[in-house]
KOLDOPA-223362 format. One record per atom (N, C-alpha, C): residue number from 1; residue in one letter; atom name; x, y, z. Coordinates in nm, 2 decimals. Example, Ala and Ser with C-alpha at 12.3 -4.5 7.8 and 13.67 -1.06 7.14 Angstrom:
KOLDOPA-223362
   num   residuo   atomo        u        v        w
     1         A       N     1.32    -0.57     0.78
     1         A      CA     1.23    -0.45     0.78
     1         A       C     1.32    -0.33     0.78
     2         S       N     1.28    -0.22     0.71
     2         S      CA     1.37    -0.11     0.71
     2         S       C     1.29     0.00     0.79
//
This chain:
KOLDOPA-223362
   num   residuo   atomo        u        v        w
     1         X       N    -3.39    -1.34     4.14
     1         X      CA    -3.31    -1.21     4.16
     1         X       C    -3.26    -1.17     4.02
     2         X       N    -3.19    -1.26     3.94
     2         X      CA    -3.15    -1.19     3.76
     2         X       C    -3.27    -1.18     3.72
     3         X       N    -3.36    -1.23     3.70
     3         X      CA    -3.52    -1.17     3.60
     3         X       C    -3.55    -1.06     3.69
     4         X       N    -3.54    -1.02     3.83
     4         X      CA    -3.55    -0.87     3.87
     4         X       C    -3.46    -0.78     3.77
     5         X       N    -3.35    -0.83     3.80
     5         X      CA    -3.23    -0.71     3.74
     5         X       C    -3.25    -0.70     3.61
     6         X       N    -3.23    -0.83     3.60
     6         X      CA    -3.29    -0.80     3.39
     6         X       C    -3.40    -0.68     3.38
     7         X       N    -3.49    -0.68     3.44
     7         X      CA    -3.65    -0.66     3.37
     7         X       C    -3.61    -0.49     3.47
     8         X       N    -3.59    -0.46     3.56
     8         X      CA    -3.53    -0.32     3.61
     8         X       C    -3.46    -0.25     3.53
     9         X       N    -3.33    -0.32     3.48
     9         X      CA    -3.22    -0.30     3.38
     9         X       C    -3.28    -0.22     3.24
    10         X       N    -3.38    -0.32     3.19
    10         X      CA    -3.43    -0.32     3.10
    10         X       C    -3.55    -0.19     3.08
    11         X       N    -3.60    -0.19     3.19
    11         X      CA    -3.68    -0.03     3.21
    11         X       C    -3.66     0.10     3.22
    12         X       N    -3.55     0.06     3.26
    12         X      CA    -3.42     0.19     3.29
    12         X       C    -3.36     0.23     3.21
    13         X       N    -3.33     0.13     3.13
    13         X      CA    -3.29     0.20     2.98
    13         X       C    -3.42     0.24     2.88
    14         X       N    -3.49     0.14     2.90
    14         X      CA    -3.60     0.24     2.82
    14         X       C    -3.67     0.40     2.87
    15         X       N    -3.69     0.39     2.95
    15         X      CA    -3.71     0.57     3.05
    15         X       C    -3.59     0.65     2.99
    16         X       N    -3.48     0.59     3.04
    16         X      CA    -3.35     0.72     2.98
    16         X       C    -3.36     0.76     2.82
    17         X       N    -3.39     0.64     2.73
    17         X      CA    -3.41     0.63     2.58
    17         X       C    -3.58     0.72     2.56
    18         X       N    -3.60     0.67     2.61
    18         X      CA    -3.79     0.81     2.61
    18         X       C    -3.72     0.89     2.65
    19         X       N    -3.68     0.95     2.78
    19         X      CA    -3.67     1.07     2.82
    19         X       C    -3.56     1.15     2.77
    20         X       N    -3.44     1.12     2.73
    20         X      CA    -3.35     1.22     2.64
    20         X       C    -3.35     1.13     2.52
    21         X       N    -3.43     1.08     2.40
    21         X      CA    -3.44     1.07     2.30
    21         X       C    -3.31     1.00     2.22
    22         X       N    -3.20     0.96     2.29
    22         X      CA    -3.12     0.87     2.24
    22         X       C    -3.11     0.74     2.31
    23         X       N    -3.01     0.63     2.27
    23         X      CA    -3.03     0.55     2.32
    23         X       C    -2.87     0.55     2.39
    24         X       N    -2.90     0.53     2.56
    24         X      CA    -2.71     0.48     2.59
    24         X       C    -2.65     0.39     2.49
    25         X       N    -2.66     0.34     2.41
    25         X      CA    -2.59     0.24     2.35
    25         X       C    -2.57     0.35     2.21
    26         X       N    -2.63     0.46     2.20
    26         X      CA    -2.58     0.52     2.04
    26         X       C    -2.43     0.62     2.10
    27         X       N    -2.38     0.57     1.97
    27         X      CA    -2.23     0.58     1.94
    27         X       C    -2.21     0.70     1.87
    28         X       N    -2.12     0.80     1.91
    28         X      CA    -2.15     0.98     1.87
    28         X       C    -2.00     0.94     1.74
    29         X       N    -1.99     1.02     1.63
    29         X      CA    -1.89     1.02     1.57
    29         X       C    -1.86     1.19     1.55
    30         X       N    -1.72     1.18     1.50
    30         X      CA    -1.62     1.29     1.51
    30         X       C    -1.72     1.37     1.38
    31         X       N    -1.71     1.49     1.43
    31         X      CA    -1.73     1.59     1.23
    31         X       C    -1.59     1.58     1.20
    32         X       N    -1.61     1.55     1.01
    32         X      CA    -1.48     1.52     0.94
    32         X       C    -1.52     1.59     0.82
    33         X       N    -1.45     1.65     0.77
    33         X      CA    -1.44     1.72     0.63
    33         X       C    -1.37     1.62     0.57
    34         X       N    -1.50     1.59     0.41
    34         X      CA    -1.46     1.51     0.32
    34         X       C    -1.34     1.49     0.27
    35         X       N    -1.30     1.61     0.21
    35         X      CA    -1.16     1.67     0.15
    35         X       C    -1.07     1.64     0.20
    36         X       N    -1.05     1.63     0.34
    36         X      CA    -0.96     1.64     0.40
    36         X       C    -0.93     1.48     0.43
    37         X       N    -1.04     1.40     0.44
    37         X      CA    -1.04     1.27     0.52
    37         X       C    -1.01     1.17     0.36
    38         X       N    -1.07     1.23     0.21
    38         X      CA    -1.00     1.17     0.11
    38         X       C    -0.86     1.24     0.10
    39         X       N    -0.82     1.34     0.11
    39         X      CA    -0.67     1.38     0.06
    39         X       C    -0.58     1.30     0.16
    40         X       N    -0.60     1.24     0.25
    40         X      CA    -0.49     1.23     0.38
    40         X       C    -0.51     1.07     0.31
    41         X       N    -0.64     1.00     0.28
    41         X      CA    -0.62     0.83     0.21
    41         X       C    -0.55     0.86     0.09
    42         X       N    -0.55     0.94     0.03
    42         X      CA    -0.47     0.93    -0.13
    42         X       C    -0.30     1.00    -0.08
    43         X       N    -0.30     1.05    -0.01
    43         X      CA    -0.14     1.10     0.02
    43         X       C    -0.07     0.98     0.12
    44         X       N    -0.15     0.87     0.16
    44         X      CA    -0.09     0.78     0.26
    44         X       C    -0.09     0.67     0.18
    45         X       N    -0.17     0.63     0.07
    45         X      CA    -0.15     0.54    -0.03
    45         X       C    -0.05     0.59    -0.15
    46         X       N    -0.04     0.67    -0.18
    46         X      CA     0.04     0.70    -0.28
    46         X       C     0.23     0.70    -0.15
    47         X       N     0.22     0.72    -0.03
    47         X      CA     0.29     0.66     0.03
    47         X       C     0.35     0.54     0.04
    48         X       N     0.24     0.43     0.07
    48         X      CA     0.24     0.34     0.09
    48         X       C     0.27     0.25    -0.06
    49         X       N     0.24     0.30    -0.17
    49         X      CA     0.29     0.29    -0.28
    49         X       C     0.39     0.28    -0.31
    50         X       N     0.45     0.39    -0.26
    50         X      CA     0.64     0.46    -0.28
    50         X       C     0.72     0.33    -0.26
    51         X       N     0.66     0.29    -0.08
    51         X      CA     0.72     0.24     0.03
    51         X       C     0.75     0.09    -0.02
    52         X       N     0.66     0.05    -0.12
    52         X      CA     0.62    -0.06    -0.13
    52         X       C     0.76    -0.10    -0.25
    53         X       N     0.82    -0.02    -0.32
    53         X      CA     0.93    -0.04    -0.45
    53         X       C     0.92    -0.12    -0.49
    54         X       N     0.80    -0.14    -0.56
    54         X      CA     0.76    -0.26    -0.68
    54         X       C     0.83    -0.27    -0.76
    55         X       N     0.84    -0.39    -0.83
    55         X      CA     0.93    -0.35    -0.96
    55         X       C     0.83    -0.33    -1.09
    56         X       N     0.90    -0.33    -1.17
    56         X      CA     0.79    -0.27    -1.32
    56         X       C     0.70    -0.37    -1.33
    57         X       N     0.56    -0.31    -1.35
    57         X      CA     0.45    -0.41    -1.36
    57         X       C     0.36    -0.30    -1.46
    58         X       N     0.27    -0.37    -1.46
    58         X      CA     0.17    -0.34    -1.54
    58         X       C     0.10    -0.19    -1.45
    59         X       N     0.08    -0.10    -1.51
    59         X      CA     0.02     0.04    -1.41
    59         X       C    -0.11     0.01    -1.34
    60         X       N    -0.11     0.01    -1.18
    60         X      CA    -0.20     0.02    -1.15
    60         X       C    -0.34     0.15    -1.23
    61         X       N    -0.44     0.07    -1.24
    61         X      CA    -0.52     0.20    -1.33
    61         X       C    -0.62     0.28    -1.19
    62         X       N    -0.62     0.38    -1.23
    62         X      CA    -0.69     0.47    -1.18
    62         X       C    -0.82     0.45    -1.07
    63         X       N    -0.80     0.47    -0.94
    63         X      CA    -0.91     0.42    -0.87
    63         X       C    -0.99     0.54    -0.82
    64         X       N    -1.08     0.50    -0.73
    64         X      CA    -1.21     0.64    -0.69
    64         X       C    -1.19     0.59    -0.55
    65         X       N    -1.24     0.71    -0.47
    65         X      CA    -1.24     0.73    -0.34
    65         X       C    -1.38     0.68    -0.32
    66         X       N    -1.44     0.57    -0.30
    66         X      CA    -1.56     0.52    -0.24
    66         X       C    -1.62     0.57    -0.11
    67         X       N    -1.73     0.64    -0.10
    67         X      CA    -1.80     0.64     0.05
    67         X       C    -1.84     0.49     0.12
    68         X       N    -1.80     0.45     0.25
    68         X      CA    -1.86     0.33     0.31
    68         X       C    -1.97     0.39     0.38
    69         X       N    -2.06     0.27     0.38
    69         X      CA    -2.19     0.29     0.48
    69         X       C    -2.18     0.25     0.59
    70         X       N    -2.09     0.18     0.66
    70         X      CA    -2.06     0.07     0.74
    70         X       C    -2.11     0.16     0.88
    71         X       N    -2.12     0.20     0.93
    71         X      CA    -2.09     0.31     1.04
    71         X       C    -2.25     0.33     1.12
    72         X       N    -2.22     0.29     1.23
    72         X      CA    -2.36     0.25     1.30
    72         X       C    -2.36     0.31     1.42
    73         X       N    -2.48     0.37     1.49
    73         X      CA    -2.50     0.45     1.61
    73         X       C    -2.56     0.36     1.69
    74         X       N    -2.61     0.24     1.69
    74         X      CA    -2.62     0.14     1.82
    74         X       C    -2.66     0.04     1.72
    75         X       N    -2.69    -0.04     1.80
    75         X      CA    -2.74    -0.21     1.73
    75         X       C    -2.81    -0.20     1.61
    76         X       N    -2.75    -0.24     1.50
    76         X      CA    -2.83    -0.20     1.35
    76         X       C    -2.89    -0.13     1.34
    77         X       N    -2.87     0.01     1.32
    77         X      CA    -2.90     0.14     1.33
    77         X       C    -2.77     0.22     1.24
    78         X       N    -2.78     0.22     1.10
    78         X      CA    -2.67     0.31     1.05
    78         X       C    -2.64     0.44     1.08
    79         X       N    -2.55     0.47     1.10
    79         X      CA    -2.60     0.68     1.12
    79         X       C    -2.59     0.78     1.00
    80         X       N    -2.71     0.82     1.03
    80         X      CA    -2.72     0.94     0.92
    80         X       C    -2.58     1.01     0.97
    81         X       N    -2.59     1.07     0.81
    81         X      CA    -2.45     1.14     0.76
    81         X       C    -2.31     1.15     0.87
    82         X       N    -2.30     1.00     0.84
    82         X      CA    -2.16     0.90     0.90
    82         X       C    -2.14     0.84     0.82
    83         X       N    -1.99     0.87     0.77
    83         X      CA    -1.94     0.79     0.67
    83         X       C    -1.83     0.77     0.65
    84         X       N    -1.75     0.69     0.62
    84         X      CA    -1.60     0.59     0.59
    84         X       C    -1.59     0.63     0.46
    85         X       N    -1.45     0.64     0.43
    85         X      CA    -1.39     0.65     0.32
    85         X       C    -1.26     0.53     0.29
    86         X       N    -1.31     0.49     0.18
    86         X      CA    -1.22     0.38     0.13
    86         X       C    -1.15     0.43     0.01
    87         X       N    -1.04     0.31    -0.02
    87         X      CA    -0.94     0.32    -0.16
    87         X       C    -0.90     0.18    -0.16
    88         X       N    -0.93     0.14    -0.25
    88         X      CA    -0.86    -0.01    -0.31
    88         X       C    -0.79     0.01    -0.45
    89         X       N    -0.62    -0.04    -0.44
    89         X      CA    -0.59    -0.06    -0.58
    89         X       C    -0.54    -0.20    -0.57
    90         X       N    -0.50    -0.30    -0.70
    90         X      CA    -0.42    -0.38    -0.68
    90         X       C    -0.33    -0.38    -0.81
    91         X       N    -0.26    -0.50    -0.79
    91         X      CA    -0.16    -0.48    -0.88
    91         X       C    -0.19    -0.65    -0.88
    92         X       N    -0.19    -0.69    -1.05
    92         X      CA    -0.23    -0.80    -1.03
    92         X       C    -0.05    -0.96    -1.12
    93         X       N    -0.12    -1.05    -1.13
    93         X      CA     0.02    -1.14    -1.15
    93         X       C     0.15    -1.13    -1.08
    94         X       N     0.17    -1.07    -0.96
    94         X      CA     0.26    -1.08    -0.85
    94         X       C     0.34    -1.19    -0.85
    95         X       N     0.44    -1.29    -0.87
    95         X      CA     0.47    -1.39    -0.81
    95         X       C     0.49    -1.33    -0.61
    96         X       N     0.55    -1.49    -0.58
    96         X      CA     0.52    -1.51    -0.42
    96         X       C     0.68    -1.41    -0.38
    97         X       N     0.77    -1.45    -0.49
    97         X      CA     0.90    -1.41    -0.47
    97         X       C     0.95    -1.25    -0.48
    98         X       N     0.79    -1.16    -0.55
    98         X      CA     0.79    -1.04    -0.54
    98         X       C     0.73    -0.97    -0.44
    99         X       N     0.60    -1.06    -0.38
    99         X      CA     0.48    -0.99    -0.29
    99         X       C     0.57    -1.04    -0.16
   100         X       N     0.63    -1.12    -0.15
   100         X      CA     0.71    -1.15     0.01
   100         X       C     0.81    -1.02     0.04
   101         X       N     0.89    -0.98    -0.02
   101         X      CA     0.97    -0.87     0.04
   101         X       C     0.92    -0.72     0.01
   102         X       N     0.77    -0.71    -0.06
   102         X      CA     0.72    -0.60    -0.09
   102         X       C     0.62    -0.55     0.04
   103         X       N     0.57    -0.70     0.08
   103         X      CA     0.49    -0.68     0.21
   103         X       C     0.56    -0.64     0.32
   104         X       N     0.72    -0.68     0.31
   104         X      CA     0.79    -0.69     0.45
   104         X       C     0.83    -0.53     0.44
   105         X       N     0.86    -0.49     0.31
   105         X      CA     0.95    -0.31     0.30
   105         X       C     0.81    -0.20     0.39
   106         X       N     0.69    -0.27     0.29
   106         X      CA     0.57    -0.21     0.36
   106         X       C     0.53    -0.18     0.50
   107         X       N     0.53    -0.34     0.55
   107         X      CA     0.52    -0.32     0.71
   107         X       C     0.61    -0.24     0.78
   108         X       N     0.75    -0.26     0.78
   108         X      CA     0.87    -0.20     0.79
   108         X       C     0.83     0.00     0.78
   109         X       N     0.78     0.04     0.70
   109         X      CA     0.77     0.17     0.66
   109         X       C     0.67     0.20     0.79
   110         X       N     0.54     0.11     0.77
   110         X      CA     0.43     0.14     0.86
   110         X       C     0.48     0.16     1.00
   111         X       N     0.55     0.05     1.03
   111         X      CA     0.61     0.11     1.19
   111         X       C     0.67     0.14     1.17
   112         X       N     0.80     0.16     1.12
   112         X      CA     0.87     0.31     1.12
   112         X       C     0.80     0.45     1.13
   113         X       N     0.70     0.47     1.07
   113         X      CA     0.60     0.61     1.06
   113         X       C     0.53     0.56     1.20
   114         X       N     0.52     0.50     1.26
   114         X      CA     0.46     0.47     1.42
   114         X       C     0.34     0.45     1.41
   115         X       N     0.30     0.34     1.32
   115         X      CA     0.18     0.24     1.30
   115         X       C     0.17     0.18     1.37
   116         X       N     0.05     0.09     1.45
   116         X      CA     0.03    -0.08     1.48
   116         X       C     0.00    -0.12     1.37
   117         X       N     0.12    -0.24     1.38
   117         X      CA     0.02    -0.35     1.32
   117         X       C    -0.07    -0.43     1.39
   118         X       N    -0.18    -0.42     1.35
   118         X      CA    -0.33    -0.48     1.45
   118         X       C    -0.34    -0.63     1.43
   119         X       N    -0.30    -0.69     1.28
   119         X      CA    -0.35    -0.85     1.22
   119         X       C    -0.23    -0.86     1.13
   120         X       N    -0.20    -0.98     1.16
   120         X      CA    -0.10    -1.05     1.06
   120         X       C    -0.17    -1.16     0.99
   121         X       N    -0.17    -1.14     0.87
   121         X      CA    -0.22    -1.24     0.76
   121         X       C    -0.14    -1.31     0.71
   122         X       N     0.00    -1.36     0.73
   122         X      CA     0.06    -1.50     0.69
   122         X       C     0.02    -1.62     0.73
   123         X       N    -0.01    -1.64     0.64
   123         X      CA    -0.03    -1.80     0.67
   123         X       C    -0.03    -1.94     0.56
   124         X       N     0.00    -2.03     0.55
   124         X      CA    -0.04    -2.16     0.47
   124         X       C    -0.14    -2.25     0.53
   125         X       N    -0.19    -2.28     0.43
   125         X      CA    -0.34    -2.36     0.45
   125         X       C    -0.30    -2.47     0.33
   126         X       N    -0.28    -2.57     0.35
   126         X      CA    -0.24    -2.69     0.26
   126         X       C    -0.19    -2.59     0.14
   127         X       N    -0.28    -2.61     0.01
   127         X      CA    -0.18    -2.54    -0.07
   127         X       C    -0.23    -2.40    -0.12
   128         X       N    -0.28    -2.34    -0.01
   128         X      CA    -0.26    -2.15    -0.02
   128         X       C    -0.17    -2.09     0.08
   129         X       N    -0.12    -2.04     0.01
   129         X      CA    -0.05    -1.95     0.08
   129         X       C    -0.10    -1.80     0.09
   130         X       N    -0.13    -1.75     0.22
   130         X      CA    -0.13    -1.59     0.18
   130         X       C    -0.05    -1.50     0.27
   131         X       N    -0.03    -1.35     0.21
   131         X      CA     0.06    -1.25     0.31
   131         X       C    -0.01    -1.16     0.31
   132         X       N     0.01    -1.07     0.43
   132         X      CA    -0.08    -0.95     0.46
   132         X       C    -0.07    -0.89     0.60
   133         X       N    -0.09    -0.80     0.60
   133         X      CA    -0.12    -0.76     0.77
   133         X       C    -0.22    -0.61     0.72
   134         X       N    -0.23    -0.57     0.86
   134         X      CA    -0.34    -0.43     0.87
   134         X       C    -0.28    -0.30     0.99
   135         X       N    -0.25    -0.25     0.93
   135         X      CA    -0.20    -0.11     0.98
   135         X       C    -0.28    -0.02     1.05
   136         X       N    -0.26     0.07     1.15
   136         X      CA    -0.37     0.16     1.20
   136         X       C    -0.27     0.28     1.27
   137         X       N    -0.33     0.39     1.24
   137         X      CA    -0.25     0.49     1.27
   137         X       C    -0.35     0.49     1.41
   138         X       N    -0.22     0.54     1.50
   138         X      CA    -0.31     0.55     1.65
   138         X       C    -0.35     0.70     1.63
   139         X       N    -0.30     0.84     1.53
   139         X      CA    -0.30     0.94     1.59
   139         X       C    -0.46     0.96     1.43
   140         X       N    -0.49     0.90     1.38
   140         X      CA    -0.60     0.94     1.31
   140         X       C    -0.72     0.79     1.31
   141         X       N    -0.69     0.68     1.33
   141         X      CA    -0.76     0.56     1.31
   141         X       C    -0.75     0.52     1.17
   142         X       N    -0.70     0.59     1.08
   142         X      CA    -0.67     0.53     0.92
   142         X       C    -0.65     0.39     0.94
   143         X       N    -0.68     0.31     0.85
   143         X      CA    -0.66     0.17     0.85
   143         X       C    -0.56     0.15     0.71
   144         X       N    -0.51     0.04     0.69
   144         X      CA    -0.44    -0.01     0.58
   144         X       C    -0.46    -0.15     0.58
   145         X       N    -0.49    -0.20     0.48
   145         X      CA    -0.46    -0.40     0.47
   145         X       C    -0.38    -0.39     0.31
   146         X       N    -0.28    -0.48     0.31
   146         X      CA    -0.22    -0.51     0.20
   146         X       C    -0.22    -0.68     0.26
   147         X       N    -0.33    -0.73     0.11
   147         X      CA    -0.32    -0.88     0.10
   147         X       C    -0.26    -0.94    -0.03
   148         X       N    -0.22    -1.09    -0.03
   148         X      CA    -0.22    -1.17    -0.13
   148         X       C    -0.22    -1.26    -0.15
   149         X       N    -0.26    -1.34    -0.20
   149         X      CA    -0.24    -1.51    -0.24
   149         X       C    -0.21    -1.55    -0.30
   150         X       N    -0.17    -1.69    -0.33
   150         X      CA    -0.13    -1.78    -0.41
   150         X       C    -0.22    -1.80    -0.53
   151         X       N    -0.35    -1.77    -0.48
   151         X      CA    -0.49    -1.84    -0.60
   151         X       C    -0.53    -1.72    -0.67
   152         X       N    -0.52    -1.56    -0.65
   152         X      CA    -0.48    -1.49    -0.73
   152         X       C    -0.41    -1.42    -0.79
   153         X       N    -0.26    -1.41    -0.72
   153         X      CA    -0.18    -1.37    -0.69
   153         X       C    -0.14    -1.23    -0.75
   154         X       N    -0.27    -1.18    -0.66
   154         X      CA    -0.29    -0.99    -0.70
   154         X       C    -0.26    -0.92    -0.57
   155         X       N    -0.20    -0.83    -0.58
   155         X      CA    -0.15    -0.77    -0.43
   155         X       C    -0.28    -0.68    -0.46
   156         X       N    -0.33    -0.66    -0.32
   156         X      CA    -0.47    -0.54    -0.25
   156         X       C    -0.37    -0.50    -0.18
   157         X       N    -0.38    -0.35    -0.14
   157         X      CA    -0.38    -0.23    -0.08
   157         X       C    -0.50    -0.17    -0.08
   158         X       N    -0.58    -0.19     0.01
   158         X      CA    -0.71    -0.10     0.09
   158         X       C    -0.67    -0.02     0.22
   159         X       N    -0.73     0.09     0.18
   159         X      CA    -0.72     0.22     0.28
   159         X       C    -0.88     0.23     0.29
   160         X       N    -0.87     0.29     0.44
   160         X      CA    -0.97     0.29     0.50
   160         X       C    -0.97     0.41     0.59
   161         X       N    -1.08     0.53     0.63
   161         X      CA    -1.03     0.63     0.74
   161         X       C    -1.18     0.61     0.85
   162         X       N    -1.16     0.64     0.92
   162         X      CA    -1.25     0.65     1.05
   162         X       C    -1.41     0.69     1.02
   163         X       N    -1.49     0.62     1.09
   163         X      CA    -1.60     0.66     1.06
   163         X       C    -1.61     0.85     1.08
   164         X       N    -1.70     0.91     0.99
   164         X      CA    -1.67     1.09     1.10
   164         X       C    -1.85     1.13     1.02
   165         X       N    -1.92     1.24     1.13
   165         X      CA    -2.05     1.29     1.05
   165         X       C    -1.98     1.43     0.92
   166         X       N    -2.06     1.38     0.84
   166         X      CA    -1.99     1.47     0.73
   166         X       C    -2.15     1.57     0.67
   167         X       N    -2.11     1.69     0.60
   167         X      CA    -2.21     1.75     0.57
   167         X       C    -2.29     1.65     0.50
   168         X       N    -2.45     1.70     0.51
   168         X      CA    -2.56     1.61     0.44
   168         X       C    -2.60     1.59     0.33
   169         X       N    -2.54     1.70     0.24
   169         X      CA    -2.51     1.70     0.11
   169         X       C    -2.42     1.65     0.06
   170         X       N    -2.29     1.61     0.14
   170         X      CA    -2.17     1.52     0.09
   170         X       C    -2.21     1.38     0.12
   171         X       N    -2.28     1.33     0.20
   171         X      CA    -2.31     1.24     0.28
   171         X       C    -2.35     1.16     0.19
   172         X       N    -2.43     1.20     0.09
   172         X      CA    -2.49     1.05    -0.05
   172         X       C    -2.41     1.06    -0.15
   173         X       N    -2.29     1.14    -0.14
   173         X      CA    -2.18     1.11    -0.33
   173         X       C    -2.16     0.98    -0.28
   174         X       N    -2.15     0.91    -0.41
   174         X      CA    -2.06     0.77    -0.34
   174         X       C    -1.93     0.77    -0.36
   175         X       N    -1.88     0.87    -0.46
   175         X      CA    -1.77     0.92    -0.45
   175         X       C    -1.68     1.04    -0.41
   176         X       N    -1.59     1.03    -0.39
   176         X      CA    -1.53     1.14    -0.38
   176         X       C    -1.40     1.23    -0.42
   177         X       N    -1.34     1.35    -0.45
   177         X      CA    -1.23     1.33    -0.51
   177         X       C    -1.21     1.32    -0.64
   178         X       N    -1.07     1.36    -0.68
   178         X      CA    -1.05     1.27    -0.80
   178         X       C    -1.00     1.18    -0.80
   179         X       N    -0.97     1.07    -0.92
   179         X      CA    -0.93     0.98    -0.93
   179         X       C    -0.80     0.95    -0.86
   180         X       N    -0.74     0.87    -0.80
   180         X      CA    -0.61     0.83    -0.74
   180         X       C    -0.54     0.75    -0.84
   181         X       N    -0.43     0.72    -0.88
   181         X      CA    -0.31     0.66    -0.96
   181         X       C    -0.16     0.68    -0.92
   182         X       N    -0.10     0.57    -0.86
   182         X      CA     0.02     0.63    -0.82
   182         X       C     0.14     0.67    -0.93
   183         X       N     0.24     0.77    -0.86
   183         X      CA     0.30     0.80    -0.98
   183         X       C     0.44     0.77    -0.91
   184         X       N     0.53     0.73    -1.00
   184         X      CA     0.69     0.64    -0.97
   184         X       C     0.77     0.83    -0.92
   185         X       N     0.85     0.74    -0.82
   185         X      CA     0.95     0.86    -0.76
   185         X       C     1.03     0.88    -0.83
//
C-alpha cells in the first residue's frame, strides 16, 4: 500500500510539473526594489549602531551592500533574479567587559522597536565564550545577528533583508549602494 502511494504521489506531481510548467514545491518571492531594500539595511544598521553606544574605538571602515545568492525556488534550484541583500561591519579588539552590556543595550532596542529575537548565542564552551543573538523584524523579515568571542574578540553586526525578485539588470551587481560607515550622534 506505501509503494502505491509513493509511486501515485510521485506521478502526480510530475503531471502537475509537465502540465503547468512549475513545480508545487517552487517557492514564489515578493518584487523588491533594490534601493529601497539597501536604504532600509543601512538606516537599521546605522540604528543599530547608535543603539549599540560603543565607546571610542577604532572607526569602523566603510562597508558595501553585498547581493546574496542564497535564495532558492525548490530543492537546489536558485531563482533567477532573487536576491538578498547583506551588510557586515565589525568592530574589532572588544574586551568581554565591553561586548557584554553593548549586546544587552542592543537586544533591548531590538525589542523595544518590536523585534523577535529568534536565537540566543550565549554560551561558554570550556574556554570560549561567545555573545550574540538574531533579530527579525516580523513586519519586513530583515534579519540582524550581532556576534562575539573570546578567540577574536571582534563584535559582527550582519544585516540581512528578505529574499525579493528584483529587476534583471540589478540582479548581477554584486553590489549595491554606496558605501555604509556609521556616523557618532
Amino acid at each position: 500500500m506505501k509503494k502505491t502511494t509513493a509511486a501515485l504521489s510521485a506521478l502526480l506531481l510530475a503531471v502537475l510539473t509537465a502540465t503547468t510548467g512549475c513545480s508545487l514545491l517552487e517557492k514564489r518571492y515578493p518584487a523588491g526594489d533594490p534601493t529601497v531594500l539597501a536604504g532600509r539595511l543601512t538606516d537599521r544598521v546605522q540604528w543599530a549602531y547608535a543603539s549599540m553606544a560603543l565607546p571610542e574605538h577604532a572607526p569602523v571602515r566603510p562597508v558595501r551592500i553585498e547581493t546574496g545568492y542564497s535564495c532558492y525556488t525548490g530543492i537546489d534550484r536558485v531563482a533567477e533574479d532573487v536576491r538578498t541583500y547583506e551588510l557586515r561591519w565589525e568592530v574589532p579588539d572588544v574586551p568581554i567587559e565591553t561586548a557584554r552590556p553593548t549586546g544587552t543595550r542592543l537586544r533591548a532596542a531590538f525589542v523595544a522597536a518590536g523585534w523577535k529575537i529568534t536565537h540566543d548565542r550565549d554560551r561558554q564552551v570550556k574556554d570560549l565564550t561567545e555573545l550574540g543573538f538574531r533579530a527579525e523584524d516580523p513586519a519586513t523579515g530583515d534579519l540582524f545577528d550581532l556576534t562575539w568571542n573570546t578567540r577574536t574578540t571582534t563584535l559582527f553586526l550582519d544585516g540581512y533583508t528578505p529574499c525579493a525578485k528584483v529587476p534583471h539588470a540589478v540582479a548581477e551587481e554584486s553590489v549595491i549602494g554606496e558605501p555604509w560607515a556609521p556616523h557618532r550622534p
